[in-house]
MARLUM-425224 format. One record per atom (N, C-alpha, C): x, y, z; residue in one letter; residue number from 1. Coordinates in Angstrom, 3 decimals. Layout:
BEGIN
> east / north / up / r / k
> X / Y / Z / A / NUM
...
//
This chain:
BEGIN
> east / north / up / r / k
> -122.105 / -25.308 / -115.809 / X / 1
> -121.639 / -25.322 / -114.436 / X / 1
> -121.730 / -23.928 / -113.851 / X / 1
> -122.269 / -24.061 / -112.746 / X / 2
> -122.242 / -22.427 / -111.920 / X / 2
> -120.694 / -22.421 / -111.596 / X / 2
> -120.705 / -21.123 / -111.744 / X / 3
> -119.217 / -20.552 / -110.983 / X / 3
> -119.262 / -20.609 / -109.531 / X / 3
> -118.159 / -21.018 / -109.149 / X / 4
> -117.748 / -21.549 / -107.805 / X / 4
> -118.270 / -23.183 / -107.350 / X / 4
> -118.788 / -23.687 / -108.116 / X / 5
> -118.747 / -25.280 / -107.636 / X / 5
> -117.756 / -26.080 / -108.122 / X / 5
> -117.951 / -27.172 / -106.838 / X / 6
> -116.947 / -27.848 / -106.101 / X / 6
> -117.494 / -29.001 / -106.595 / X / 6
> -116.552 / -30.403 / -106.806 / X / 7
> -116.625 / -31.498 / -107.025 / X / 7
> -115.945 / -32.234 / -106.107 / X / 7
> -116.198 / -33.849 / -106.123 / X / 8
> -115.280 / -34.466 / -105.380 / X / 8
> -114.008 / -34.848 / -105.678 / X / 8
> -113.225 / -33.923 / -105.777 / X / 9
> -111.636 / -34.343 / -107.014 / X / 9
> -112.047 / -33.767 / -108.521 / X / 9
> -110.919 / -34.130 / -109.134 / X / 10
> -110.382 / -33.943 / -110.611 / X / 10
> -111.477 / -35.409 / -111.136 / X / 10
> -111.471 / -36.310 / -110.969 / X / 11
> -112.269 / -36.928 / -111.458 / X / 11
> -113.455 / -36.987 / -111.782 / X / 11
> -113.963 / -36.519 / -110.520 / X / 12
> -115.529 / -36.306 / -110.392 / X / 12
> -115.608 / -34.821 / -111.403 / X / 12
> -115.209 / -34.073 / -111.248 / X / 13
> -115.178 / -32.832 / -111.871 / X / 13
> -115.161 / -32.796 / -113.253 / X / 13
> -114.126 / -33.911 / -114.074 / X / 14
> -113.901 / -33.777 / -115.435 / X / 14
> -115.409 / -35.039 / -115.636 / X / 14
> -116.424 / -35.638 / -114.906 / X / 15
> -116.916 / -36.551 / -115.625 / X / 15
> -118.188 / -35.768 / -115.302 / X / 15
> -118.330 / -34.737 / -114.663 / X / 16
> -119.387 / -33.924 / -114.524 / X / 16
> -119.583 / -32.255 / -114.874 / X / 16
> -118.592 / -32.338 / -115.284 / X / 17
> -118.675 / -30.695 / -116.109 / X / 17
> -117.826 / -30.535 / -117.649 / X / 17
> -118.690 / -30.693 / -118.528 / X / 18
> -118.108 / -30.332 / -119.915 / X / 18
> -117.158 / -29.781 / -119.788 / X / 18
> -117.427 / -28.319 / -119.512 / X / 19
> -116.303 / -27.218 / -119.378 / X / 19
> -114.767 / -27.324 / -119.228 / X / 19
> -114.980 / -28.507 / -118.219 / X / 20
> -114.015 / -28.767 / -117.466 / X / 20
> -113.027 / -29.519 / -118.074 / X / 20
> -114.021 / -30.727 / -118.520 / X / 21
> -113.094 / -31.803 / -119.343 / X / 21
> -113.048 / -31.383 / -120.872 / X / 21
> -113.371 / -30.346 / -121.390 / X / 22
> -112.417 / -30.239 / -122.654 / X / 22
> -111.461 / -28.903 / -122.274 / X / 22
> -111.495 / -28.439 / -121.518 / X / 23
> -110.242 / -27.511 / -121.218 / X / 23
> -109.048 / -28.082 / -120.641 / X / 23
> -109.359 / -29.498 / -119.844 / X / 24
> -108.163 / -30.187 / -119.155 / X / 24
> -107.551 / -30.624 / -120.653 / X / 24
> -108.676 / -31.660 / -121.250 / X / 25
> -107.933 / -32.095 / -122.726 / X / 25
> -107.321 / -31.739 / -123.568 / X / 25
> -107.666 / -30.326 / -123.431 / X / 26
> -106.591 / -28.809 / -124.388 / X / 26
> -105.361 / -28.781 / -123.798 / X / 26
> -105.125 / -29.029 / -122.860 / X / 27
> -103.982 / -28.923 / -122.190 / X / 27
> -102.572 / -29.755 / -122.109 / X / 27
> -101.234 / -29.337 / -123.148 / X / 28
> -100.563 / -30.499 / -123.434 / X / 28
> -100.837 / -31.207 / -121.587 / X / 28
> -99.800 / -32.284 / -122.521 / X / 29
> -99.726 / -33.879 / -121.022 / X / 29
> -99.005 / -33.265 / -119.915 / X / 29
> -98.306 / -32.686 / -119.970 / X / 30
> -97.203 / -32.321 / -118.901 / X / 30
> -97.717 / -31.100 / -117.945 / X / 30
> -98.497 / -30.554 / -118.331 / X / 31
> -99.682 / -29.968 / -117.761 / X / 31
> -100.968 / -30.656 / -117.202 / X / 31
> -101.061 / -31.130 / -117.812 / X / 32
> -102.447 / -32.271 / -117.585 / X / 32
> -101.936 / -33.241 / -116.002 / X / 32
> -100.589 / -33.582 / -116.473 / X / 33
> -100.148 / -34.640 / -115.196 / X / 33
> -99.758 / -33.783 / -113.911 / X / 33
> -99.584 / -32.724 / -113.874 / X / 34
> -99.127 / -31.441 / -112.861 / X / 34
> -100.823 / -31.290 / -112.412 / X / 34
> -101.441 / -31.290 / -112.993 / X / 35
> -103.373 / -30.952 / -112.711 / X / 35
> -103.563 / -32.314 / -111.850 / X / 35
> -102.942 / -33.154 / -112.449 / X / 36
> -103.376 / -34.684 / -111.614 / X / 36
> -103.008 / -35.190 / -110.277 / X / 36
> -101.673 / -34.611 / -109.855 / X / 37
> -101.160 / -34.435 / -108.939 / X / 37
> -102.149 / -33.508 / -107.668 / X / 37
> -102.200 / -32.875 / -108.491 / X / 38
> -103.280 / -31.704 / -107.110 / X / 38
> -104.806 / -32.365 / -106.958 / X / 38
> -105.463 / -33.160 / -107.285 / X / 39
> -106.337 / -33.599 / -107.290 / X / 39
> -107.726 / -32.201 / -107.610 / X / 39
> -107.076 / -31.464 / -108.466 / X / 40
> -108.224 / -29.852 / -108.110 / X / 40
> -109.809 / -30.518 / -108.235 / X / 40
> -110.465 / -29.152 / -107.525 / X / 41
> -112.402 / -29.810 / -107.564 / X / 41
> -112.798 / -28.821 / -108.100 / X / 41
> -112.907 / -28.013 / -108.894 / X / 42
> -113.227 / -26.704 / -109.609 / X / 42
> -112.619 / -26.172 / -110.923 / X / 42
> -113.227 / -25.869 / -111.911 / X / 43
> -112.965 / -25.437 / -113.254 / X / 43
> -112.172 / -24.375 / -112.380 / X / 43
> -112.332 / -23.333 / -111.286 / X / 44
> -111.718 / -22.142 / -111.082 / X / 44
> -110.639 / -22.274 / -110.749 / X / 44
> -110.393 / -23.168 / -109.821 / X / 45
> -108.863 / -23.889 / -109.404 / X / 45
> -108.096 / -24.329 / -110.663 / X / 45
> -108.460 / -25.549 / -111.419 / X / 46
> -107.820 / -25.755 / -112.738 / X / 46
> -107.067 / -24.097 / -113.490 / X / 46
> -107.890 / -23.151 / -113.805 / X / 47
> -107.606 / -22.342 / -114.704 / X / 47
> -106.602 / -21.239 / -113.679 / X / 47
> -106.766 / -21.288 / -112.468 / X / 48
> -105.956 / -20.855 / -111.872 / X / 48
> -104.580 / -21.382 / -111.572 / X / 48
> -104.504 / -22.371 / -111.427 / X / 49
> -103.321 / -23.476 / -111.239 / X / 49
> -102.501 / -23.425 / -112.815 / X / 49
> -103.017 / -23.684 / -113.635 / X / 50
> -102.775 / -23.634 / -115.119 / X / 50
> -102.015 / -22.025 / -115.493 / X / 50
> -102.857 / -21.292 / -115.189 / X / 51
> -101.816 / -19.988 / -115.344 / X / 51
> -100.741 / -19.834 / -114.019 / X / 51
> -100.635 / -20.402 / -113.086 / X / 52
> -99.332 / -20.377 / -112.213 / X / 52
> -98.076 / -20.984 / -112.568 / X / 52
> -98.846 / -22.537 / -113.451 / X / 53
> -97.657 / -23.198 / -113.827 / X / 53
> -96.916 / -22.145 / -115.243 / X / 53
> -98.199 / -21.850 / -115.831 / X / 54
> -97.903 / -21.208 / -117.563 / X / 54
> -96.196 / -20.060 / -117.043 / X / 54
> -96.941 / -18.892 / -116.007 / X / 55
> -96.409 / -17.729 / -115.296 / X / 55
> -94.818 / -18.401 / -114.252 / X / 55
> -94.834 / -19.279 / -114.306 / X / 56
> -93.368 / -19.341 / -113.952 / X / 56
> -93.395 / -19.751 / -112.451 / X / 56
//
């Protein structure tokens, strides 16, 4: 995946970028369901969102 692309949602995103969908899957559930809620379209958003929740 190039850096900075966009998908249509969390769905489209985890069924079209490797990257994407085994880093969501690393991620306990309670994290995973907080990711699901936002509908994110970008590995960059995910890993950003993910350290906001981690950071408090």
């Amino acid at each position: 995946m190039k850096n900075g692309s966009y998908f249509n949602g969390l769905s489209d995103l985890l069924d079209q970028d490797l990257s994407s969908y085994e880093y969501f899957h690393s991620l306990p559930k309670n994290i995973q369901s907080e990711i699901e809620k936002y509908d994110l379209s970008s590995f960059e958003e995910m890993q950003h969102y993910v350290a906001t929740l981690k950071n408090g």
